[in-house]
C-alpha positions in Angstrom: 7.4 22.7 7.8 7.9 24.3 4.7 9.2 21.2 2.8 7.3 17.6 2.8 10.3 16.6 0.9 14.0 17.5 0.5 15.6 15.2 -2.2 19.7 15.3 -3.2 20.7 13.1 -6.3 22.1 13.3 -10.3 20.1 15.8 -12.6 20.1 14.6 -15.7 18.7 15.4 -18.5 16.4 12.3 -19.7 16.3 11.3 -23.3 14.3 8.8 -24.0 13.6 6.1 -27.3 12.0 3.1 -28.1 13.9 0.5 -29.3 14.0 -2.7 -30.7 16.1 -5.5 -28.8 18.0 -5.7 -32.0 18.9 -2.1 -32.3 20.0 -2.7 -28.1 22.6 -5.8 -29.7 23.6 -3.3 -32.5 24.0 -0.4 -30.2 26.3 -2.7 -27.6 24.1 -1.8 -24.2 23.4 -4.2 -21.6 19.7 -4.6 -20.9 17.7 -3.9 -18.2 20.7 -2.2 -16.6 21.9 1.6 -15.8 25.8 2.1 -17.0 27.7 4.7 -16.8 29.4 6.2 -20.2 31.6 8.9 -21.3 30.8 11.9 -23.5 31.9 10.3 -26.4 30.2 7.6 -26.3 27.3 9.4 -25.4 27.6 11.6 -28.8 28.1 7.9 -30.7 24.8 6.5 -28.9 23.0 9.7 -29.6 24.2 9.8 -33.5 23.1 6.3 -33.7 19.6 6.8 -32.3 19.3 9.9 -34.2 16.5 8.8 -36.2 13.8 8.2 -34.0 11.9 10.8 -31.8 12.7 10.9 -28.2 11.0 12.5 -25.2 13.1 15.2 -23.1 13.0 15.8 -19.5 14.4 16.4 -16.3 15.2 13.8 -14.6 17.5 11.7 -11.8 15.7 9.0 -10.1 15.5 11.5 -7.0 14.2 14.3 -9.1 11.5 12.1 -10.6 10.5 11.5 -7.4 10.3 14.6 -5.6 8.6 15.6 -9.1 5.7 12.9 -8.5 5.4 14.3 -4.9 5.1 17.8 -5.9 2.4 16.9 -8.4 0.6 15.1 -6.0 0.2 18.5 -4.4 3.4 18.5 -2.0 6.1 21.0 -1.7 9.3 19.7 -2.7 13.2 20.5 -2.5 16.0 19.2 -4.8 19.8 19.6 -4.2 21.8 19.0 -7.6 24.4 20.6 -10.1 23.8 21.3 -14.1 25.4 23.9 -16.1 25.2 26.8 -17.6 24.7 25.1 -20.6 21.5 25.3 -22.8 20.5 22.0 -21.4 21.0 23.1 -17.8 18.7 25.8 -18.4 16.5 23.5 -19.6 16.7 21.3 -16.3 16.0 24.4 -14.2 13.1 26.0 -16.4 11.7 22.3 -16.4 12.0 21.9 -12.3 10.3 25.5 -12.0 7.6 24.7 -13.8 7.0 21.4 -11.8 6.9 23.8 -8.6 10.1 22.1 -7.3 12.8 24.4 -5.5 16.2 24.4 -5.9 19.7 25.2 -4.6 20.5 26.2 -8.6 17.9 29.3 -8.0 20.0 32.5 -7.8 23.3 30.2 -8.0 25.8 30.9 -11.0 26.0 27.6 -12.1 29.2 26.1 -13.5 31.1 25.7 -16.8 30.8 22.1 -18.5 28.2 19.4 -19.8 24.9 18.9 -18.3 24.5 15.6 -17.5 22.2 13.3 -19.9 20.7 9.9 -19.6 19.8 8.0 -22.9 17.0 5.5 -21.9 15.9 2.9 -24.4 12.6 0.8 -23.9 12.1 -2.3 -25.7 8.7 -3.7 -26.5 8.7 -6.1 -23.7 8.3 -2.6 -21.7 11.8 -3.2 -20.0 14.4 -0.1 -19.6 17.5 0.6 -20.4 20.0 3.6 -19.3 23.2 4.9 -20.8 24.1 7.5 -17.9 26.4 10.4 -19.1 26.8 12.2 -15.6 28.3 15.6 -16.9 28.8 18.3 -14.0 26.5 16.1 -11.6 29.4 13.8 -11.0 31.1 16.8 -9.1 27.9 17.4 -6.9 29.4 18.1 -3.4 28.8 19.3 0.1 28.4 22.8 -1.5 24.9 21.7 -2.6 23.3 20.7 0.5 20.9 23.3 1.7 21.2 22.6 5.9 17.9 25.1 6.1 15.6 22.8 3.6 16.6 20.1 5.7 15.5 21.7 8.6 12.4 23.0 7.4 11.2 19.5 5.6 9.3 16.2 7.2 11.7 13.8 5.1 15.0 13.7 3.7 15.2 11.2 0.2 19.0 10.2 -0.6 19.4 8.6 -4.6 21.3 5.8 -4.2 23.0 6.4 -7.4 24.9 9.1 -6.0 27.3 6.2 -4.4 29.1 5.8 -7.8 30.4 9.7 -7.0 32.5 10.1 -4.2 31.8 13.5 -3.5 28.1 12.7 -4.4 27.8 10.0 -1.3 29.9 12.1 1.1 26.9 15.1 0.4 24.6 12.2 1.3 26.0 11.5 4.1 26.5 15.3 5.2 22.7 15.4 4.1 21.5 12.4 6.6 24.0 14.1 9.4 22.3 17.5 9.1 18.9 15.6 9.2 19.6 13.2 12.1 20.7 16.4 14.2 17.1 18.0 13.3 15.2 14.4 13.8 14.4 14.6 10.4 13.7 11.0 9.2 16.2 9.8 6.5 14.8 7.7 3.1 17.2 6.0 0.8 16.7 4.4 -2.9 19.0 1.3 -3.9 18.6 2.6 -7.4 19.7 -0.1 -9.3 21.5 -3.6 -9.1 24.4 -2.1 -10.3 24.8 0.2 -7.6 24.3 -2.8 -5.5 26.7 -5.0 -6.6 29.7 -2.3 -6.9 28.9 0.0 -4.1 27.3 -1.8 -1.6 29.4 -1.1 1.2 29.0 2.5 0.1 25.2 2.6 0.0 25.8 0.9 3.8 27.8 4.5 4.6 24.9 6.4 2.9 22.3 4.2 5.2 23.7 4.8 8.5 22.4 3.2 11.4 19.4 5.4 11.8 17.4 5.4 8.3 13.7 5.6 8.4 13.0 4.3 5.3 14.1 1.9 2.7 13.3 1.3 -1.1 14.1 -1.2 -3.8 13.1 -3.8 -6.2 13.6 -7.2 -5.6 16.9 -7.6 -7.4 18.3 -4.7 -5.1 17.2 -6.5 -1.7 18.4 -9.9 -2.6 21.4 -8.5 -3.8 22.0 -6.0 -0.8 21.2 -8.7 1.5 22.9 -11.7 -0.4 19.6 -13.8 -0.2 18.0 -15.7 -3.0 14.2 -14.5 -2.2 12.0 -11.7 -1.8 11.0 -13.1 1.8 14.6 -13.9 3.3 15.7 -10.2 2.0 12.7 -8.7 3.6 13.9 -10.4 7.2 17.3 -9.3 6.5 16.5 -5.5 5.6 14.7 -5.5 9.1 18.7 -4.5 10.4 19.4 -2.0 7.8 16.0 0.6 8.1 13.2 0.9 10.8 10.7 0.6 7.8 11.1 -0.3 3.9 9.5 -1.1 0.6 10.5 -3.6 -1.8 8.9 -3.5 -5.2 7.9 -7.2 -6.8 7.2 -5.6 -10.4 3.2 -6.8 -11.3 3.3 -8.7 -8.1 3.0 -5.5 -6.4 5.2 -4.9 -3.3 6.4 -5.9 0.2 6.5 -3.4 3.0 7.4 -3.2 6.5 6.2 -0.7 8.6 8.4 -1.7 11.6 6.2 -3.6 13.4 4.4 -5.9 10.5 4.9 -7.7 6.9 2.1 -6.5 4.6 1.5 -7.4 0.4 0.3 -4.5 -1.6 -1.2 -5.8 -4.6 -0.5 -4.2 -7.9 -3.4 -3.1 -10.7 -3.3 -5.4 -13.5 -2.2 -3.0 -16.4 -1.0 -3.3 -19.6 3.1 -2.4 -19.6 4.3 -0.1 -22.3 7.4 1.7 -20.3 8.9 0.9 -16.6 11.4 3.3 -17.0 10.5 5.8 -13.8 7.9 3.0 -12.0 10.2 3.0 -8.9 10.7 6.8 -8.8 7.1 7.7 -8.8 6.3 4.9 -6.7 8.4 6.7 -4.1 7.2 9.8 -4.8 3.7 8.8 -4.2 4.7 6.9 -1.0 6.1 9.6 0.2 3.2 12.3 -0.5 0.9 9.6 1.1 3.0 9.5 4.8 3.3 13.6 4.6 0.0 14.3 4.2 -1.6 11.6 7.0 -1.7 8.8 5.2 -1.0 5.3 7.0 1.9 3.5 5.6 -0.2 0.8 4.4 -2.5 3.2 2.2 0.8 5.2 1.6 2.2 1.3 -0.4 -0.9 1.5 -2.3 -1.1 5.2 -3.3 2.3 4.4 -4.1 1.5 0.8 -6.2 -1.5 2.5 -7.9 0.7 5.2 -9.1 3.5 2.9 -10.3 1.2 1.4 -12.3 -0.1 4.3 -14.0 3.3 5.7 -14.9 3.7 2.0 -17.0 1.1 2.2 -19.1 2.5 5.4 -20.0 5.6 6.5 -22.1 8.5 8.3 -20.5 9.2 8.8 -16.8 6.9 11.1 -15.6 2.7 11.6 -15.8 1.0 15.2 -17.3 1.0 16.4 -13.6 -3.2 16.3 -13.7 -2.8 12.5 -14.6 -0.9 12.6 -11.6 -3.1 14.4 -9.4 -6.1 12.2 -10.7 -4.3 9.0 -8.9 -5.9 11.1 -5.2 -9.6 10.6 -6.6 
């Protein structure tokens, strides 16, 4: 194969601040929660943030994944849509250099806005996203590669791209193509929001043959209307073969399709989780493509999550990364 992993989601350009939970009350943002805004209130949020330094990079929840795979040493593929704007050449330049391959390579990309994310961490280490989605709103059908599909072990659908309609119809073509080439499919809840307004959607984007399921515990009780970790865990048994629900310090819950097992979690001291659940996929998913079992796959993937929160912004220098292999 010449892919481990094909991933299709947003790319966004990731700005990132910390914040006091004052300034969040000032600024008007719900906490702890990924909304979607408009340019103009992105240019308001921006201006208001404007003195204090933020971090830039490429980003998506998928991206940030396949990113964390590709540092980990395996080869990755990412289907999106930016620009031609500065900051599109940004995201490309920035995906290059994290040895990720594109559909934007040789592609004359498109007239508009680049989409951004403004994510604000308060001291308590929680985040908080103010989604702009630009052009990537618009990704379609057009950006599915069918030949990385074919040629990669696993096929990673963002779940975010169910607030797009033309973003979870190229899912679905995605997890079509990869069915037909007994590809296994993965999919990210993303985010309780996603959950709660699109979850007959994310059902769509699921299909009745996924391989593999992630989320945090709000996304499974939510998905599964339960009121604990445990009762979601028995009802996600009819929506994926195998799955991975993330319990914050507690670690996570996994299901390998046969058996229940606890990954515990490194005790670490918090500073960011913005990215936790992205690189926790990522490193999940380096650990089953290179012969890893799935339990030492969930704690690759714990250990790395862990790592990633002691450490400000979304994604590790790629030899902090690397280090997590010993």
């Amino acid at each position: 194969m010449k892919y481990d992993l094909y991933g299709i989601g947003n790319a966004l350009v990731d700005m990132e601040y910390q914040v006091s939970d004052d300034k969040l009350a000032e600024l008007g943002v719900d906490k702890g929660l990924m909304t979607l805004i408009e340019e103009d209130r992105h240019h308001e949020l921006v201006g208001q943030l404007s003195d204090l330094d933020h971090k830039k990079a490429s980003g998506g929840s998928a991206a940030n994944t396949v990113i964390a795979q590709a540092q980990l040493g395996g080869k990755s593929y990412y289907s999106c849509k930016v620009s031609s704007d500065d900051f599109g050449d940004f995201y490309l330049k920035d995906m290059q250099d994290c040895g990720v391959d594109t559909n934007l390579d040789g592609q004359t990309r498109i007239d508009g806005v680049t989409g951004k994310c403004i994510v604000m961490v308060t001291p308590d280490a929680d985040r908080t996203m103010n989604t702009y989605l630009g052009v990537t709103i618009g990704i379609d059908e057009d950006a599915v590669s069918a030949e990385a599909i074919k040629e990669s072990k696993y096929v990673y659908m963002e779940g975010y791209l169910v607030a797009s309609p033309t973003g979870k119809a190229a899912a679905i073509k995605a997890a079509s193509i990869a069915n037909g080439a007994n590809v296994p499919t993965v999919l990210t809840l993303s985010d309780p929001n996603m959950v709660e307004f699109f979850g007959d959607g994310l059902l769509e984007m699921a299909g009745d043959n996924l391989d593999l399921l992630f989320s945090n515990e709000a996304e499974a009780t939510m998905m599964t209307k339960t009121d604990n970790v445990e009762a979601a865990a028995e009802a996600m048994k009819k929506l994926s073969r195998r799955f991975a629900i993330t319990v914050g310090a507690e670690g996570s819950l996994i299901y390998d399709g046969e058996t229940m097992h606890k990954i515990p979690a490194p005790k670490v001291n918090v500073i960011d989780t913005n990215g936790a659940g992205d690189m926790y996929a990522g490193a999940f998913l380096y650990g089953l493509t290179h012969n890893m079992s799935f339990v030492d796959s969930a704690q690759l993937a714990s250990n790395a999550a862990s790592k990633i929160v002691t450490h400000f912004g979304p994604r590790l220098p790629a030899e902090q990364t690397r280090a997590l292999l010993g």
